[in-house]
DRENLOSE-991993 format. One record per residue: residue number from 1; residue in three letters; x negated, y negated, z of N, C-alpha, C in turn. Coordinates in steps of 0.05 Angstrom, whole numbers, plus 5000, padded with zeros to 4 digits. Layout:
> i  aa  n_X  n_Y  n_Z  ca_X  ca_Y  ca_Z  c_X  c_Y  c_Z
> NUM  ALA  X  Y  Z  X  Y  Z  X  Y  Z
...
END
This chain:
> i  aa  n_X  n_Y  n_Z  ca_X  ca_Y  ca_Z  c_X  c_Y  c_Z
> 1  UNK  4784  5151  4711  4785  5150  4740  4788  5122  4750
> 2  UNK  4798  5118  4783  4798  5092  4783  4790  5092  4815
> 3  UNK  4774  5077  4819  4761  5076  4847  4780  5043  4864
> 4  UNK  4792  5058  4888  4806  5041  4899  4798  5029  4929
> 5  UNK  4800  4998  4934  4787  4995  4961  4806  4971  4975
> 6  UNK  4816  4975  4997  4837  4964  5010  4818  4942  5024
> 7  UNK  4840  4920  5027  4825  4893  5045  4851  4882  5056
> 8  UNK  4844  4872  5081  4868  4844  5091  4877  4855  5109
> 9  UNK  4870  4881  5126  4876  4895  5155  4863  4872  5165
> 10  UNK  4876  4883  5196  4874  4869  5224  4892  4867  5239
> 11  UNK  4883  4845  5260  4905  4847  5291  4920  4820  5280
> 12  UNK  4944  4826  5288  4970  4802  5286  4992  4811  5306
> 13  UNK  4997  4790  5314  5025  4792  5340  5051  4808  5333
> 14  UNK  5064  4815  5348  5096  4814  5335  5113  4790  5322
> 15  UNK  5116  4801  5298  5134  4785  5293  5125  4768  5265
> 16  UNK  5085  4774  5272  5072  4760  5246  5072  4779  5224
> 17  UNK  5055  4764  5201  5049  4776  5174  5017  4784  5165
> 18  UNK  5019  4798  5150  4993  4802  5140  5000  4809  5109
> 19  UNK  4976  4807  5091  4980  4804  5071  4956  4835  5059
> 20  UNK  4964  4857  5039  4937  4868  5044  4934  4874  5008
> 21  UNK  4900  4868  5002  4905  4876  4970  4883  4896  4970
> 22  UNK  4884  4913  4949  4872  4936  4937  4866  4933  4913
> 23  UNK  4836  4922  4914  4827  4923  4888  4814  4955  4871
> 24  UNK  4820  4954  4842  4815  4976  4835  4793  4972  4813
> 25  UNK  4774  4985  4810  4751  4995  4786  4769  5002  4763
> 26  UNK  4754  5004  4744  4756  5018  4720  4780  4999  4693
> 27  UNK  4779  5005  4672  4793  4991  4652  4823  4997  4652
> 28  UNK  4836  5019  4664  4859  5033  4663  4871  5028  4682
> 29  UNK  4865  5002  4697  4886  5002  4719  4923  5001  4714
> 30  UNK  4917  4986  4697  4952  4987  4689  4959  5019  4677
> 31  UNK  4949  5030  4682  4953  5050  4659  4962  5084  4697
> 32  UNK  4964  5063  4715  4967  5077  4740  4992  5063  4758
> 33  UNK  4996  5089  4764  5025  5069  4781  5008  5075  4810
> 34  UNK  5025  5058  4823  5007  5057  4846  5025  5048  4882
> 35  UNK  5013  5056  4902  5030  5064  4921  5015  5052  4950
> 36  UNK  5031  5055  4969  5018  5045  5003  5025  5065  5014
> 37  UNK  5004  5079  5026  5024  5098  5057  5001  5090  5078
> 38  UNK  5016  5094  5105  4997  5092  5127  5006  5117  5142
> 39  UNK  4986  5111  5158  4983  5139  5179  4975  5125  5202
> 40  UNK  4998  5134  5226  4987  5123  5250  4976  5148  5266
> 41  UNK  4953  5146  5296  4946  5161  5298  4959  5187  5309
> 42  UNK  4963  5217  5312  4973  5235  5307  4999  5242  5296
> 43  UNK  5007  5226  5272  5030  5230  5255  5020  5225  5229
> 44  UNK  5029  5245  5201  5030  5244  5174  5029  5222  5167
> 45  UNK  5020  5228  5146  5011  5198  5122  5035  5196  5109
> 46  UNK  5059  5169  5127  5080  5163  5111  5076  5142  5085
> 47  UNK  5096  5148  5064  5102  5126  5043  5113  5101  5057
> 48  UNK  5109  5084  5039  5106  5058  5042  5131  5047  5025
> 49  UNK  5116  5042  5003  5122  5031  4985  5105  5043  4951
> 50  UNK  5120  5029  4930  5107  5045  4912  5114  5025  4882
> 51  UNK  5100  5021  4857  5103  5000  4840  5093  5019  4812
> 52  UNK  5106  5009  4788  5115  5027  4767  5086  5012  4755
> 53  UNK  5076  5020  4725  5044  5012  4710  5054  4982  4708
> 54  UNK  5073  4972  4699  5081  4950  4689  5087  4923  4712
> 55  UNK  5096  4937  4741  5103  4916  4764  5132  4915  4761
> 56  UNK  5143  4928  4742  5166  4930  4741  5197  4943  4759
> 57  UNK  5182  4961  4771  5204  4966  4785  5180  4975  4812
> 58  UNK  5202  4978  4840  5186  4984  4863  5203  5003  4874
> 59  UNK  5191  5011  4894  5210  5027  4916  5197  5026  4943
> 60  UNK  5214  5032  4959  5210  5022  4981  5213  5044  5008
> 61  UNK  5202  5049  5028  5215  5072  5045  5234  5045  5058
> 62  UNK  5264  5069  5071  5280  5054  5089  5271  5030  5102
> 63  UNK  5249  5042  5119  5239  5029  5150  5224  5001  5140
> 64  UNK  5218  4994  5121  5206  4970  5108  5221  4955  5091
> 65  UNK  5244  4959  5087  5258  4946  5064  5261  4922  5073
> 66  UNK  5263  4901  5058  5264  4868  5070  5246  4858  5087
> 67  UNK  5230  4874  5095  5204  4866  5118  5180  4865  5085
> 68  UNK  5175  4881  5077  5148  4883  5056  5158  4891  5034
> 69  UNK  5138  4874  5022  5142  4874  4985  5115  4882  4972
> 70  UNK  5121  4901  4958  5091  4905  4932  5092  4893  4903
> 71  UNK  5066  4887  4896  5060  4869  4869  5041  4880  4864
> 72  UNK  5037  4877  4837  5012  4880  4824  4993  4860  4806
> 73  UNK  4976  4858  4795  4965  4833  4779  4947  4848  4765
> 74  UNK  4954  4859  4745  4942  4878  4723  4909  4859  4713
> 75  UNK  4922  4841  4712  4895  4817  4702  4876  4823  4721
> 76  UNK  4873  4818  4743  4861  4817  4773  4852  4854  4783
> 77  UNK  4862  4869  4768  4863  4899  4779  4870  4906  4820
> 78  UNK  4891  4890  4813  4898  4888  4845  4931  4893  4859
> 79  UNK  4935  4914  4874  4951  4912  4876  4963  4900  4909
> 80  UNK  4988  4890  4916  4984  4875  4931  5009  4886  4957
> 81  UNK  5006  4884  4980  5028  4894  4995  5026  4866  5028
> 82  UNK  5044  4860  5010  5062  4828  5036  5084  4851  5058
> 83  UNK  5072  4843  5084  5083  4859  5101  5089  4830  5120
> 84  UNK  5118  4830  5133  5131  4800  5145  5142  4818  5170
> 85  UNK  5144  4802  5191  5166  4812  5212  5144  4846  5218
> 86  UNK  5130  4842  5228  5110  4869  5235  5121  4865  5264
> 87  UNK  5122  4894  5273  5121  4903  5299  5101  4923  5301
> 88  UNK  5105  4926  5334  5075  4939  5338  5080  4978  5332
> 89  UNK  5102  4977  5323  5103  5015  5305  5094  5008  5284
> 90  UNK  5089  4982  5273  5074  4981  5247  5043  4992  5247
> 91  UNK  5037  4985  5269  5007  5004  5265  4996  5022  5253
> 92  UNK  4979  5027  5242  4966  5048  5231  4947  5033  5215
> 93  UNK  4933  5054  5197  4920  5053  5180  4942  5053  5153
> 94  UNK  4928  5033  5137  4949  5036  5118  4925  5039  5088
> 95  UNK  4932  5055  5078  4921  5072  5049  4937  5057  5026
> 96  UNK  4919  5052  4997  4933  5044  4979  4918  5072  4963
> 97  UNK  4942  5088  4939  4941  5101  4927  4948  5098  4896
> 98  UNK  4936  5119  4874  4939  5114  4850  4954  5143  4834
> 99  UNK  4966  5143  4815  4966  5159  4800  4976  5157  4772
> 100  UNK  4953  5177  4751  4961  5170  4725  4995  5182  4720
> 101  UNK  5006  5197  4733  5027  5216  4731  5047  5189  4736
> 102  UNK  5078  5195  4740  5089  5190  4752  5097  5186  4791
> 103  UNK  5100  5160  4791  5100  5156  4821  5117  5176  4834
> 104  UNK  5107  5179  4867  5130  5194  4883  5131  5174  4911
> 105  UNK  5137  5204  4924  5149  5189  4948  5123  5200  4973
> 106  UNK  5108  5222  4961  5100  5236  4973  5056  5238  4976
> 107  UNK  5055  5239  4993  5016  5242  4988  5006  5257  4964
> 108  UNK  5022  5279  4959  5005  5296  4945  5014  5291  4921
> 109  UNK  5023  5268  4910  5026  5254  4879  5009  5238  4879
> 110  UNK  4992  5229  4892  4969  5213  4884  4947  5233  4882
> 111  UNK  4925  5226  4868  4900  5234  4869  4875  5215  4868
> 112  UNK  4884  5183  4869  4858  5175  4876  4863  5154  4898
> 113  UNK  4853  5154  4923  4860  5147  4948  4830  5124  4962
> 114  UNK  4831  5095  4971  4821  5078  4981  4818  5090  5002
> 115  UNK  4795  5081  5020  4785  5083  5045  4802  5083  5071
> 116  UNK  4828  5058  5068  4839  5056  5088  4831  5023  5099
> 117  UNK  4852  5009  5114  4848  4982  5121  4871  4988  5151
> 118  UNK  4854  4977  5184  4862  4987  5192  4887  4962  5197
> 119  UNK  4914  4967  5205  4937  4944  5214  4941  4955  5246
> 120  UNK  4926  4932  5262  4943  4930  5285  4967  4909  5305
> 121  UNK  4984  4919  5307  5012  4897  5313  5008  4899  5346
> 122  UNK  5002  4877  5360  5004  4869  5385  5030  4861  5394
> 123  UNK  5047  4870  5419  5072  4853  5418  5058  4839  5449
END
């Protein structure tokens, strides 16, 4: 199992950055691929972004491409999501997720889910 906890939410303007990492428990972190979705309030928990055991390959939803990047640091049990050029639809709560399976695109491919870190974009 791997117990996950998001950090680096908060308020930033239009136009700024925030940086957010999710550190994870347990010895097997590499051994999980691992993902971002947020949820703003009364709309679904969209994908984010998403990063293979190794850091090797990523994916990205449309609406973020060239704005935010994910990393990982297997050493560190951390995975990391650089968000640039935020607007205020960036809002939400943003969730970092894990799974021993194969990554998706979707909520219900993860099964072990962080608390939540909240992002708010002021314009």
């Amino acid at each position: 199992q791997v117990q996950l906890v998001e950090s680096g939410g908060g308020l930033v303007q239009a136009g700024g950055s925030l940086r957010l990492s999710c550190a994870a428990s347990g010895r097997t972190f590499s051994s999980y691929s691992l993902a971002w979705f947020r949820q703003a309030p009364g709309k679904e928990r969209e994908f984010i972004a998403a990063i293979n055991r190794n850091g090797g390959r990523t994916y990205f939803a449309d609406f973020v491409k060239g704005r935010f990047t994910i990393s990982r640091d297997n050493a560190k049990n951390t995975v990391y999501l650089q968000m640039n050029s935020l607007n205020p639809e960036d809002t939400a709560v943003y969730y970092c997720a894990g799974t021993y399976y194969t990554l998706g695109y979707v909520p219900q491919s993860y099964n072990y889910w962080g608390q939540g870190t909240q992002v708010t974009v002021s314009s």
